[in-house]
Biopython code that builds the backbone (N, CA, C, O; Angstrom):
import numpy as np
from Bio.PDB.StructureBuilder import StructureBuilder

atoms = [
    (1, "UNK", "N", (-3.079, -16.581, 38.233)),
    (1, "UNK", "CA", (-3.915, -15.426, 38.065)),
    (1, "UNK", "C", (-5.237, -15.804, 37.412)),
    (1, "UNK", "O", (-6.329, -15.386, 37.795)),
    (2, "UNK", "N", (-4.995, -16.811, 36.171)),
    (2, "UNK", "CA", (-6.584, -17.205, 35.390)),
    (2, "UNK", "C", (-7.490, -17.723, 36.600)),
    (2, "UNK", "O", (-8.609, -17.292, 36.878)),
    (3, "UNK", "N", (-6.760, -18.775, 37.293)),
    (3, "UNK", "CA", (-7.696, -19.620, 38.566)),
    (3, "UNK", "C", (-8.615, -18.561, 39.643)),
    (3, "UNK", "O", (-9.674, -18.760, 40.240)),
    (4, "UNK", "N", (-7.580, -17.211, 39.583)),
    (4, "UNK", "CA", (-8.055, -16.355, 40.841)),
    (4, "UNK", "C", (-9.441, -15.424, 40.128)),
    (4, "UNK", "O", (-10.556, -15.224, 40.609)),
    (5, "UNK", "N", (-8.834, -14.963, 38.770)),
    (5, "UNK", "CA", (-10.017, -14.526, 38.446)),
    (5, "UNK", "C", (-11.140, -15.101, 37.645)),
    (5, "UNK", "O", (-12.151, -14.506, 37.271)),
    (6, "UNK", "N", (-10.711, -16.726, 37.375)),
    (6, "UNK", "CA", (-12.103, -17.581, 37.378)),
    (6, "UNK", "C", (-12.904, -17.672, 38.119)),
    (6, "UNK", "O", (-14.076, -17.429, 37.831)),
    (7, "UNK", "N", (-12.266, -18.293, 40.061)),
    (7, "UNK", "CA", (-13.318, -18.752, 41.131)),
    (7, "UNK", "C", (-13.050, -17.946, 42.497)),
    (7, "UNK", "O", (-13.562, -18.318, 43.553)),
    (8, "UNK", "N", (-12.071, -16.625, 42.396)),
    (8, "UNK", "CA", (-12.640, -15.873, 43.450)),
    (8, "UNK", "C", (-13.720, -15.774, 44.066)),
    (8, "UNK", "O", (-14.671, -15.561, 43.314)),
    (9, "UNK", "N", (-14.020, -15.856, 45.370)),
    (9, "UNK", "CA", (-15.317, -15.412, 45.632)),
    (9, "UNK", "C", (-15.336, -13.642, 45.765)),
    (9, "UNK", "O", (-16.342, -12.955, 45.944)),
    (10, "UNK", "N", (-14.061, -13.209, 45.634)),
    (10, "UNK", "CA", (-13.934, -11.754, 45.832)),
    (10, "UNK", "C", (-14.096, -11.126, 44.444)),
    (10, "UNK", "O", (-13.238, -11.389, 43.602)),
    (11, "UNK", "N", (-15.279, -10.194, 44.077)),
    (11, "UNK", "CA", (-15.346, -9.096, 42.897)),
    (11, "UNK", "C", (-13.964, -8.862, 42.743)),
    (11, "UNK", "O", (-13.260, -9.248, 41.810)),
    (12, "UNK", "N", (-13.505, -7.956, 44.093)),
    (12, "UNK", "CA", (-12.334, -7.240, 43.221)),
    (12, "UNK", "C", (-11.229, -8.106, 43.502)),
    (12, "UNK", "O", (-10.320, -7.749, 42.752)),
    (13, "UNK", "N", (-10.842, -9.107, 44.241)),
    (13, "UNK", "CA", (-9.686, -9.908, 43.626)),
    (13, "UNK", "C", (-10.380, -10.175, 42.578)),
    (13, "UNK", "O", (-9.489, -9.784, 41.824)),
    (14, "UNK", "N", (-11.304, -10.544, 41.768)),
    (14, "UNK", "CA", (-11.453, -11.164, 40.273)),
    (14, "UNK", "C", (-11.025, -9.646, 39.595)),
    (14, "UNK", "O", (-9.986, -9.825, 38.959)),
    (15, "UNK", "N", (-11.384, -8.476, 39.526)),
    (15, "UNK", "CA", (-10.865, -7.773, 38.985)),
    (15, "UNK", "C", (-9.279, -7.456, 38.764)),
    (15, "UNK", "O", (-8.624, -7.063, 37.798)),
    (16, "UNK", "N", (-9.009, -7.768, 39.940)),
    (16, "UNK", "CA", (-7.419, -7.284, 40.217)),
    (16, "UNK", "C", (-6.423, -8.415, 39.389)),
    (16, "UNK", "O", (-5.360, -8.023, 38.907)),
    (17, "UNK", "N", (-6.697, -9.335, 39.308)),
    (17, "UNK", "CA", (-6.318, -10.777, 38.320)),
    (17, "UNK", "C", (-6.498, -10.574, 37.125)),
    (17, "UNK", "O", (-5.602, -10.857, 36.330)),
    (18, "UNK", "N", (-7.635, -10.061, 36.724)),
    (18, "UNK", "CA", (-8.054, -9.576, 35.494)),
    (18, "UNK", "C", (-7.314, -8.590, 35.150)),
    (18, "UNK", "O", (-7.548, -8.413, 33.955)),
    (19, "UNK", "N", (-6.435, -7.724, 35.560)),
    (19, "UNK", "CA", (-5.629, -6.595, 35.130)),
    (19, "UNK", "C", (-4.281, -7.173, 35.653)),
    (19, "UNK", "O", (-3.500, -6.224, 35.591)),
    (20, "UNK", "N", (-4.007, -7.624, 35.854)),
    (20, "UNK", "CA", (-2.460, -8.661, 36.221)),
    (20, "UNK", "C", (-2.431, -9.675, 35.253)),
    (20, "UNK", "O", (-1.538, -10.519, 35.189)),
    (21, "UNK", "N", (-3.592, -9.591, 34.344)),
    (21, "UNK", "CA", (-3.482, -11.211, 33.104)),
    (21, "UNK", "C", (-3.272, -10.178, 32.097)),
    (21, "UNK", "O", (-2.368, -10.446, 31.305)),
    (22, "UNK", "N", (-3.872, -9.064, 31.919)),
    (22, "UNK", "CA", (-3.837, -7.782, 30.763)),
    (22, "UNK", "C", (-2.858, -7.306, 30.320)),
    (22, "UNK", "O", (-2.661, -6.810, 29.210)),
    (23, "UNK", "N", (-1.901, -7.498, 31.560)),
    (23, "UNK", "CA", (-0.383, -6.892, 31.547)),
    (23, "UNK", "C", (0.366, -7.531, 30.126)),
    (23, "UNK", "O", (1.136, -7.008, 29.320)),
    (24, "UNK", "N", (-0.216, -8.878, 30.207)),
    (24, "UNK", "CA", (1.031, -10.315, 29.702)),
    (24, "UNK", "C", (0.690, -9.846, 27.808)),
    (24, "UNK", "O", (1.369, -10.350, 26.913)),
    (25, "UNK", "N", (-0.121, -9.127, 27.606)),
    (25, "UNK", "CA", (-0.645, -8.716, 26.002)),
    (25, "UNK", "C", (-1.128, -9.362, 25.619)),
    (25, "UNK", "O", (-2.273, -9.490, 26.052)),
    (26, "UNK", "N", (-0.605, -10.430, 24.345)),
    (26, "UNK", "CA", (-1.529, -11.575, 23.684)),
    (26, "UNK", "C", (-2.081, -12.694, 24.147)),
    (26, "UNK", "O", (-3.127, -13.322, 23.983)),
    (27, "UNK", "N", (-0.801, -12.803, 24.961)),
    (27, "UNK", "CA", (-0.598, -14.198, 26.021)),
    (27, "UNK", "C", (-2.028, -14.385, 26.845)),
    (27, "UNK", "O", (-2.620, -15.414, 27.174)),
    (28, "UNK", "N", (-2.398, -12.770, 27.079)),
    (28, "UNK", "CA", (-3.341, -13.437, 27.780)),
    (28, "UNK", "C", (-4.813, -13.516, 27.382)),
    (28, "UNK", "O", (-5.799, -13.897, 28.014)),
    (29, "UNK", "N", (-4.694, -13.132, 26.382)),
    (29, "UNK", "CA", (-6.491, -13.421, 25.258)),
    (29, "UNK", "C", (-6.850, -14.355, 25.610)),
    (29, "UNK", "O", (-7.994, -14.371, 26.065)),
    (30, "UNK", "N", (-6.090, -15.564, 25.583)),
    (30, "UNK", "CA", (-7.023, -17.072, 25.887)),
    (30, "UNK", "C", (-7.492, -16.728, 27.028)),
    (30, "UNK", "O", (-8.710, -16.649, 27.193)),
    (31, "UNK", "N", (-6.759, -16.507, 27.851)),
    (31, "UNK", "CA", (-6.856, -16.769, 29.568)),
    (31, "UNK", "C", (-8.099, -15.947, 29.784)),
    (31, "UNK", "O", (-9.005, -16.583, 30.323)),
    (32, "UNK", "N", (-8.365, -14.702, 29.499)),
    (32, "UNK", "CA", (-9.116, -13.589, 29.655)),
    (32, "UNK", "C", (-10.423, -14.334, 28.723)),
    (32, "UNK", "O", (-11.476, -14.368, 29.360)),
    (33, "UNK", "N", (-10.491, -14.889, 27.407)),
    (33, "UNK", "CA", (-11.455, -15.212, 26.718)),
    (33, "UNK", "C", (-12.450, -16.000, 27.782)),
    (33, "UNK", "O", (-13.543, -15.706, 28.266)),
    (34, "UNK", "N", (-11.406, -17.347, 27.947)),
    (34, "UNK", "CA", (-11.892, -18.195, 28.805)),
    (34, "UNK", "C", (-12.749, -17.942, 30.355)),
    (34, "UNK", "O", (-13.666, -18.605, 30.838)),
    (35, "UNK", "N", (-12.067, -16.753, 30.874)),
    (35, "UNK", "CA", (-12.645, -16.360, 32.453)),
    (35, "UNK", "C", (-14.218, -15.808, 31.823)),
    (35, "UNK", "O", (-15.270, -16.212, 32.318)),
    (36, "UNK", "N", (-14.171, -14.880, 30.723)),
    (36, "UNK", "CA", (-15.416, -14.526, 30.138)),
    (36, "UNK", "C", (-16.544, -15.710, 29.816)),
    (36, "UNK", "O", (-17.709, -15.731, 30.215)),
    (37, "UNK", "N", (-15.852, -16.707, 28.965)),
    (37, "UNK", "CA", (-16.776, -17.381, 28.964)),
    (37, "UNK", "C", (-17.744, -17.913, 30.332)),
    (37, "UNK", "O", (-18.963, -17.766, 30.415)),
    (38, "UNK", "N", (-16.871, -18.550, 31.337)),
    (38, "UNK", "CA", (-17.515, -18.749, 32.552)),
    (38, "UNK", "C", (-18.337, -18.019, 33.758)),
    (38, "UNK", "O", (-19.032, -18.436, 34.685)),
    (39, "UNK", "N", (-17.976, -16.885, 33.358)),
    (39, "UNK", "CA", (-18.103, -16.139, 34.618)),
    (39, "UNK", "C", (-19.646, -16.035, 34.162)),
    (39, "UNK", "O", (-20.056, -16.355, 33.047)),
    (40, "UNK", "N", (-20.430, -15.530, 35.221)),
    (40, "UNK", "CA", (-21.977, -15.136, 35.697)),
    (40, "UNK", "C", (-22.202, -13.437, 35.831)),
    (40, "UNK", "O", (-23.087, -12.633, 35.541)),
    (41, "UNK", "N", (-21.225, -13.413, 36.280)),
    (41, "UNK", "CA", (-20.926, -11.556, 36.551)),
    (41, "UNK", "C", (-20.447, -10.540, 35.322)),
    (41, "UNK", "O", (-19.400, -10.541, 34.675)),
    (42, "UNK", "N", (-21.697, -9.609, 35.244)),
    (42, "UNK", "CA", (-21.644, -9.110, 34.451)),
    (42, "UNK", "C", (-20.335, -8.357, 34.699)),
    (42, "UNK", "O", (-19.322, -8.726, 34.104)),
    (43, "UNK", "N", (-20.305, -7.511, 35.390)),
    (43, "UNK", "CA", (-18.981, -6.341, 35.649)),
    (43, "UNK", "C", (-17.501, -7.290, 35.369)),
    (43, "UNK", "O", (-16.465, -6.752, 34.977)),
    (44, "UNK", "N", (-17.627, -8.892, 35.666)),
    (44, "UNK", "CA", (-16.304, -9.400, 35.365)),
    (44, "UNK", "C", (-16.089, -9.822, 33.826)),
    (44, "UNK", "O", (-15.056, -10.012, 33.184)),
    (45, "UNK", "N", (-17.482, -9.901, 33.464)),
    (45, "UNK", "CA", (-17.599, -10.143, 31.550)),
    (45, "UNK", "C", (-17.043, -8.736, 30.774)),
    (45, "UNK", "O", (-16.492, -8.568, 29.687)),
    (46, "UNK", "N", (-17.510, -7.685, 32.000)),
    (46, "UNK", "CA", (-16.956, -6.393, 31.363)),
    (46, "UNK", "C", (-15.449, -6.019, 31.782)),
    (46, "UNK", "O", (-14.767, -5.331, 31.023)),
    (47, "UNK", "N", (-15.093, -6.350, 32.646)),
    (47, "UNK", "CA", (-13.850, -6.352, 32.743)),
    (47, "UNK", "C", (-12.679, -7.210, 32.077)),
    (47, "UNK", "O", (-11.518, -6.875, 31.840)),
    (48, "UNK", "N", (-13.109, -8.000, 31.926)),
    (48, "UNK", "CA", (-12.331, -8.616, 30.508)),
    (48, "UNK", "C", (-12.486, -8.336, 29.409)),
    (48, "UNK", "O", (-11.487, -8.427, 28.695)),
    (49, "UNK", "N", (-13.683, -7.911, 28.821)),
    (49, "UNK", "CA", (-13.960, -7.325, 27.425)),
    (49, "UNK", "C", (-13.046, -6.073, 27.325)),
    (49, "UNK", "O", (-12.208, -6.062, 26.423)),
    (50, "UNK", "N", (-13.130, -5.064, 28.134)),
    (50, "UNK", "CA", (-12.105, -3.845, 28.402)),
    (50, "UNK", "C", (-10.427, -4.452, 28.335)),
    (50, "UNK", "O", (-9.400, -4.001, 27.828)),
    (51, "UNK", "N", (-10.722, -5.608, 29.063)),
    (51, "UNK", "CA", (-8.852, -6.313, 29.056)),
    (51, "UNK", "C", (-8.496, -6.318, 27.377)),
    (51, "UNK", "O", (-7.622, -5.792, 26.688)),
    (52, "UNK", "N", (-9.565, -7.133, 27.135)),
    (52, "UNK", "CA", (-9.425, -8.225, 25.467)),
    (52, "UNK", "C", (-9.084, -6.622, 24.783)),
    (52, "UNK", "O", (-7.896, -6.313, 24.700)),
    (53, "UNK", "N", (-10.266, -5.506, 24.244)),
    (53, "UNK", "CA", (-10.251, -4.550, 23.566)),
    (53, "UNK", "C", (-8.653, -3.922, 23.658)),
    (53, "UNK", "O", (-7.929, -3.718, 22.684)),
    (54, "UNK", "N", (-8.377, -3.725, 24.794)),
    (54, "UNK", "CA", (-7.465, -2.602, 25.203)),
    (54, "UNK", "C", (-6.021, -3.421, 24.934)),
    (54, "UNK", "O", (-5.048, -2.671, 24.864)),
    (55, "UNK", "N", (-5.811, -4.517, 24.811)),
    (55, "UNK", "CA", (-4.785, -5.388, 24.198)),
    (55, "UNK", "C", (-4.520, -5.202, 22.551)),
    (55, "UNK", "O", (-3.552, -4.717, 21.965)),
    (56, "UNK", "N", (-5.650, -5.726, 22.087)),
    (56, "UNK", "CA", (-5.663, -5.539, 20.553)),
    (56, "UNK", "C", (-5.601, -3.991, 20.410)),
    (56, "UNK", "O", (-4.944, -3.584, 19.452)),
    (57, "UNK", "N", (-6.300, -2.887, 21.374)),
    (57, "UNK", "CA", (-6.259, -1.816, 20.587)),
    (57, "UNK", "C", (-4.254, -1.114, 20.818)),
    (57, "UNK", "O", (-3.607, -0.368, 20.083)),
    (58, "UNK", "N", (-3.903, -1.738, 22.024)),
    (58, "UNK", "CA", (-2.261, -1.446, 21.681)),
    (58, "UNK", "C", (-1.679, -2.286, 20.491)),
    (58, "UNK", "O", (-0.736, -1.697, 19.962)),
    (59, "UNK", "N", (-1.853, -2.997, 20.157)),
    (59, "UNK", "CA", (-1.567, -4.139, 19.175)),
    (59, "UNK", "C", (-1.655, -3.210, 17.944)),
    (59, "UNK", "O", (-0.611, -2.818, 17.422)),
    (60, "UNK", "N", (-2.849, -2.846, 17.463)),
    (60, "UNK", "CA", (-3.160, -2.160, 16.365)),
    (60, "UNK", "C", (-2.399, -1.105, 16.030)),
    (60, "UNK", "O", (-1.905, -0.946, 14.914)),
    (61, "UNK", "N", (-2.248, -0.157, 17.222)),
    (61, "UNK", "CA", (-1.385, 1.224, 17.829)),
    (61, "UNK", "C", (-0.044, 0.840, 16.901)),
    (61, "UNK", "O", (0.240, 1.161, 15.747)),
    (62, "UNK", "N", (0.451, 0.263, 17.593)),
    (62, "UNK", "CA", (1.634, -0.247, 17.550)),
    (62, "UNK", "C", (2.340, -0.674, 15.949)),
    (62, "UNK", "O", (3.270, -0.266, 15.253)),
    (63, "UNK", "N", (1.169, -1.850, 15.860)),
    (63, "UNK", "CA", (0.882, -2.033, 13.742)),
    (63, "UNK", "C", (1.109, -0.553, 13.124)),
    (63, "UNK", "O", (2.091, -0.381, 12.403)),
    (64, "UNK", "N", (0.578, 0.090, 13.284)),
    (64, "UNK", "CA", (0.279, 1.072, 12.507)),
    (64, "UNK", "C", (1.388, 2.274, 12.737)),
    (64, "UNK", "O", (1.632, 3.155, 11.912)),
    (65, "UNK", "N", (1.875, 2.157, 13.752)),
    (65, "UNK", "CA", (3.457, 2.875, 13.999)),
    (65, "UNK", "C", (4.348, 2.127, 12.928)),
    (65, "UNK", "O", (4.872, 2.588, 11.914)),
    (66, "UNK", "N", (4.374, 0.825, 13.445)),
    (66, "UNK", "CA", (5.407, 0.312, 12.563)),
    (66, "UNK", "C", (5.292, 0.432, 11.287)),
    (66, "UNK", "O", (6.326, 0.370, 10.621)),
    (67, "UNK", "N", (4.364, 0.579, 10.803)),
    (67, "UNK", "CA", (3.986, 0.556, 9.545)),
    (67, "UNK", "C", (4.716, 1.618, 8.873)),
    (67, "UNK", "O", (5.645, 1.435, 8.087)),
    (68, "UNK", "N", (4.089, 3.088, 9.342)),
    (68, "UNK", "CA", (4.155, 4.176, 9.595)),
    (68, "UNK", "C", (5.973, 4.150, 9.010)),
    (68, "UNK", "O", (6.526, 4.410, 7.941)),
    (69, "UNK", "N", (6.417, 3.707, 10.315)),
    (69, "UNK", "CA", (8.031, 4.053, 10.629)),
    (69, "UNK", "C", (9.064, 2.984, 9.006)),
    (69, "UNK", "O", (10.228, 3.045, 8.607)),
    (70, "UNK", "N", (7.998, 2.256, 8.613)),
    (70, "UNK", "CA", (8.753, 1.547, 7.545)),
    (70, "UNK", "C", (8.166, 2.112, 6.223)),
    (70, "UNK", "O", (8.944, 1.902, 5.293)),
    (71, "UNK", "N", (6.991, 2.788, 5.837)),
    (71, "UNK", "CA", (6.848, 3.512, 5.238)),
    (71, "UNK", "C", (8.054, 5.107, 4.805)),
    (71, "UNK", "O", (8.632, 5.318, 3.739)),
    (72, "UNK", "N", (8.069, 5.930, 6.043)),
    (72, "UNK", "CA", (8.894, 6.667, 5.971)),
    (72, "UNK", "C", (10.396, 6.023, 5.458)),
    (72, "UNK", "O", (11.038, 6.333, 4.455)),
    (73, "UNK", "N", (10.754, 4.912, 6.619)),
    (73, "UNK", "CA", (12.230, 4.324, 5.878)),
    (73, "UNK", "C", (12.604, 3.875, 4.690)),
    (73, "UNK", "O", (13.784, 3.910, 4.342)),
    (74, "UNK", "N", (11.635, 3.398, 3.927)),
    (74, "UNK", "CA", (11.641, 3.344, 2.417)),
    (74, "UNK", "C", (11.784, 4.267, 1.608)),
    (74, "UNK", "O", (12.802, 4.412, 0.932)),
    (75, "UNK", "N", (10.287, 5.385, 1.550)),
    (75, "UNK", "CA", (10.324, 6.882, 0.976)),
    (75, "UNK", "C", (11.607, 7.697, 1.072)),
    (75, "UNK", "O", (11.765, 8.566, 0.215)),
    (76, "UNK", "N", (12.601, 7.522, 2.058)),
    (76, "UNK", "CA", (13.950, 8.181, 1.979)),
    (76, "UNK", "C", (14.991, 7.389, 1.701)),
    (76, "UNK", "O", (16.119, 7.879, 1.744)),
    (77, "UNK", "N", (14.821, 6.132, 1.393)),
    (77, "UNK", "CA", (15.830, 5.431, 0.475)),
    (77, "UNK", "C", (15.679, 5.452, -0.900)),
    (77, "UNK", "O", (16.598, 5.287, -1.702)),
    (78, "UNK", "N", (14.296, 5.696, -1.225)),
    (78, "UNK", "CA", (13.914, 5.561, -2.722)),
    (78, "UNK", "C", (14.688, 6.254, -3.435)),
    (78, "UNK", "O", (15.215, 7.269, -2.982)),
    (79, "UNK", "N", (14.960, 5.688, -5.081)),
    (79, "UNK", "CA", (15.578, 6.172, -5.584)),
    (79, "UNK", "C", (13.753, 7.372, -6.038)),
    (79, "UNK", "O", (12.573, 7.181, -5.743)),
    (80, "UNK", "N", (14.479, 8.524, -6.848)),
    (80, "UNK", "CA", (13.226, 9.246, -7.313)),
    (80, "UNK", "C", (12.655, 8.815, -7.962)),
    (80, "UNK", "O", (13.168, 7.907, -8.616)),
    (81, "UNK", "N", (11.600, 9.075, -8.149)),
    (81, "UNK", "CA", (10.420, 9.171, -9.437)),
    (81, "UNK", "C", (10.574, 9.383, -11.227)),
    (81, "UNK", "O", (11.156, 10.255, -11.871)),
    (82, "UNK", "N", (10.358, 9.056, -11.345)),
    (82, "UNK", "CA", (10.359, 9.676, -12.651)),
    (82, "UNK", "C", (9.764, 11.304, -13.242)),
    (82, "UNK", "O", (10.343, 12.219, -13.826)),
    (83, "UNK", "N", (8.450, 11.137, -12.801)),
    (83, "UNK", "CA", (7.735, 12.045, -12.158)),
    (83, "UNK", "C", (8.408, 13.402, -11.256)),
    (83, "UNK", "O", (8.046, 14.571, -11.386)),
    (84, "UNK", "N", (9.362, 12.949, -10.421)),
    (84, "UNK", "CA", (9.691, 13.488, -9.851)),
    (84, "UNK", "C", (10.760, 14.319, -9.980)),
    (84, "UNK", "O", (11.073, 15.178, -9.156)),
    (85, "UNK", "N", (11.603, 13.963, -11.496)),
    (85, "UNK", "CA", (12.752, 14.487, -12.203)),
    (85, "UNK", "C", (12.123, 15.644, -12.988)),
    (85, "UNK", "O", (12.806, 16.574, -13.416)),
    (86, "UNK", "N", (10.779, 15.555, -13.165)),
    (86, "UNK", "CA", (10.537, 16.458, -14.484)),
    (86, "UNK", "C", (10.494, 18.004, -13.802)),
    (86, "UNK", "O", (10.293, 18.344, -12.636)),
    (87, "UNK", "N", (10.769, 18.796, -15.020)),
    (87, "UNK", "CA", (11.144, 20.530, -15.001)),
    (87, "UNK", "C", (9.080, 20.592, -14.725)),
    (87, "UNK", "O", (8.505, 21.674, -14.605)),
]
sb = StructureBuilder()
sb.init_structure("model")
sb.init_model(0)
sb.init_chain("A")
sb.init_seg("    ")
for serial, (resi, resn, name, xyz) in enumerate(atoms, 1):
    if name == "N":
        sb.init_residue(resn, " ", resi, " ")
    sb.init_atom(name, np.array(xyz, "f"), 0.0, 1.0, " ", f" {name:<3s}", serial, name[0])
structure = sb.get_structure()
């Protein structure tokens, strides 16, 4: 997929590679970094920048669920407050 959307001569096979490397999540940052670096075409520099963003921004999503979900799982194991005993 990196090879196809490095030296396609086809726009949209380079696009279509470019969203078949997006799929893979982290895995494919290098791959996607790298096609950016080379490429000449603006719309394929932008189509990987959209890949790269939209990876990390599930990444983050995701961080912040978990976070979220281990936050809550703590707060209902805790023993109380101290604070939290008083009249």
């Amino acid at each position: 997929m990196k090879e196809r959307a490095k030296w396609s001569q086809n726009s949209a096979e380079k696009k279509t590679a470019i969203r078949e490397l997006s799929t893979h999540g982290d895995m494919a940052i290098p791959a996607l970094e790298e096609i950016l670096s080379v490429t000449a075409y603006d719309e394929i520099k932008a189509a990987c920048t959209e890949a790269i963003k939209a990876i990390k921004g599930k990444n983050a999503g995701a961080t912040t669920q978990n976070q979220k979900k281990e936050d809550q799982e703590s707060s209902a194991g805790a023993e109380p407050k101290l604070a939290d005993l008083s009249p």
